[in-house]
C-alpha positions in Angstrom: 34.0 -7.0 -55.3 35.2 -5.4 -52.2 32.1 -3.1 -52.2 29.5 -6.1 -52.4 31.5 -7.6 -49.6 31.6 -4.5 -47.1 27.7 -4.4 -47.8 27.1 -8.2 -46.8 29.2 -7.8 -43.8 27.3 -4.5 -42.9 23.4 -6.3 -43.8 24.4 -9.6 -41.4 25.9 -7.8 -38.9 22.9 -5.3 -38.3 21.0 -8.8 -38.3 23.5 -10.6 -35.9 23.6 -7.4 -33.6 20.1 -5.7 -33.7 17.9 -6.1 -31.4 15.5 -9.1 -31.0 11.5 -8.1 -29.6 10.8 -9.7 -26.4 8.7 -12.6 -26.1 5.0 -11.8 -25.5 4.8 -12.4 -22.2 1.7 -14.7 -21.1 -1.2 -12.9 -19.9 -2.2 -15.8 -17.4 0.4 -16.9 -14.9 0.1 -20.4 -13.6 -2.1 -19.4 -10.6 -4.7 -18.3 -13.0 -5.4 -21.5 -14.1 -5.8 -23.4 -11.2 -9.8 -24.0 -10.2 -11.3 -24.9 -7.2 -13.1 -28.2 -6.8 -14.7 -30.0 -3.7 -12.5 -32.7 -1.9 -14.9 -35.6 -0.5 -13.4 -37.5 2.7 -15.7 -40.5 3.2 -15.6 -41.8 6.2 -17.4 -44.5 8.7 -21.1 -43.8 8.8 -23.1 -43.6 11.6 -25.2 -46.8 10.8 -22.9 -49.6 11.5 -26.2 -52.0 12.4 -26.7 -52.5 8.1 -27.1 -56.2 7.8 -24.6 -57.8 5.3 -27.3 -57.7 2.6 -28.5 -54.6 2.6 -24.8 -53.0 2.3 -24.5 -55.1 -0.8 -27.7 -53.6 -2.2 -26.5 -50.4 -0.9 -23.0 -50.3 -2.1 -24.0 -51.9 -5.5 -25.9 -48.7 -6.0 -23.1 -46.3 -4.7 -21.0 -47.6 -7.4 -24.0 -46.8 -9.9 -24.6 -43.4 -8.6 -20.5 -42.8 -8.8 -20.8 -43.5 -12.8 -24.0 -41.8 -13.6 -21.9 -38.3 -11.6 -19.0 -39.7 -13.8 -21.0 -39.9 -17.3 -22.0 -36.0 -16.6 -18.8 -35.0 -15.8 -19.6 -33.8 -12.3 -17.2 -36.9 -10.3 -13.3 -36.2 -11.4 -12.2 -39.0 -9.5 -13.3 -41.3 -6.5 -12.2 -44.8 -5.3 -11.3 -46.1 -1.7 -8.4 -46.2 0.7 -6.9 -49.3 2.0 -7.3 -50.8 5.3 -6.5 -47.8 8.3 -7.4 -46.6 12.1 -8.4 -43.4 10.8 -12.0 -44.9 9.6 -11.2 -43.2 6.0 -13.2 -45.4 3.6 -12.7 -43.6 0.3 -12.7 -40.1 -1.5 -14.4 -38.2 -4.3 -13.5 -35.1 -5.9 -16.5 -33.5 -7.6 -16.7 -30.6 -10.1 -19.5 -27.8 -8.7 -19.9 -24.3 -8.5 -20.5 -23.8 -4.7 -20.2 -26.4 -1.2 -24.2 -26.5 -1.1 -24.0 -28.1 -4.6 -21.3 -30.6 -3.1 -23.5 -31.3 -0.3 -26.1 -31.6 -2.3 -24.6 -34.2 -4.9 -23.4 -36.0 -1.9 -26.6 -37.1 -0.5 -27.3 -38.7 -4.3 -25.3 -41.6 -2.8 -27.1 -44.0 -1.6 -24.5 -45.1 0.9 -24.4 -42.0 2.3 -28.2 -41.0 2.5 -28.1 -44.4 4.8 -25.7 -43.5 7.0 -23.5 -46.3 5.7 -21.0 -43.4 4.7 -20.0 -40.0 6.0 -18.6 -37.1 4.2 -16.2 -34.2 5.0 -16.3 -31.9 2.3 -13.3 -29.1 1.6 -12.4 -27.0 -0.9 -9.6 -28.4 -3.5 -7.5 -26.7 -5.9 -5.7 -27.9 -9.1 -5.6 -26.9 -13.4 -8.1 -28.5 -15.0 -6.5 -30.5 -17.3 -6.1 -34.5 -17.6 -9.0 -35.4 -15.5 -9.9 -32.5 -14.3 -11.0 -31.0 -17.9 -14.7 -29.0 -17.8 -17.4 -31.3 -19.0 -17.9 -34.7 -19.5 -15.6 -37.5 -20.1 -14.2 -38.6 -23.9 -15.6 -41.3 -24.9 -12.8 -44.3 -25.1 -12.8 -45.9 -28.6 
């Protein structure tokens, strides 16, 4: 009896005391996953002579054109700032390889190819998750 209890004290303790194996240790560290993106600053246009019609016409389509870059997963997020003295309308953030593709998806907007709009375009850097996933939008049930 004594025996079978010296070996059970001798088994668990070499469990209890051994030693445990590291973690694995992640091979990406969390500056590896962040991605670059393009920051949009809209701002006052030069054409501030648009009659009250045509910026309806205009703006109804720059709402169009910021759901069809939505639908193909290109516009992460966009919407407008509140009233201000800096002349900052609203922003986008698109997902593109390169600036000239930016620059390029920014004149798709009506109400900046009219000069209704401006745009400052920048580099911007986060993980591409929530929003910011690859690819276009799940579809909401």
């Amino acid at each position: 009896m004594k025996y079978i209890f010296f070996l059970m004290i001798i088994f668990s303790g070499s469990t209890l005391f051994g030693q445990q194996q590291p973690a694995a240790k992640s091979k990406t560290s969390p500056a590896d996953k962040i991605k670059q993106y393009w920051f949009v600053l809209l701002t006052t246009g030069p054409n501030t002579d648009a009659d009250s019609t045509s910026k309806d016409i205009l703006f109804g389509k720059h709402m169009s054109n910021m759901e069809k870059l939505y639908n193909e997963g290109i516009l992460k997020i966009a919407g407008p700032f509140g009233k201000n003295d800096k002349q900052w309308r609203g922003l986008f953030v698109f997902d593109c390889a390169t600036r000239a593709e930016a620059e390029k998806i920014v004149q798709t907007d009506p109400a900046i190819a009219a000069g209704l709009l401006a745009a400052d375009i920048t580099p911007w850097y986060t993980e591409p998750i929530g929003s910011f996933k690859k690819g276009k939008p799940e579809k909401a049930n």
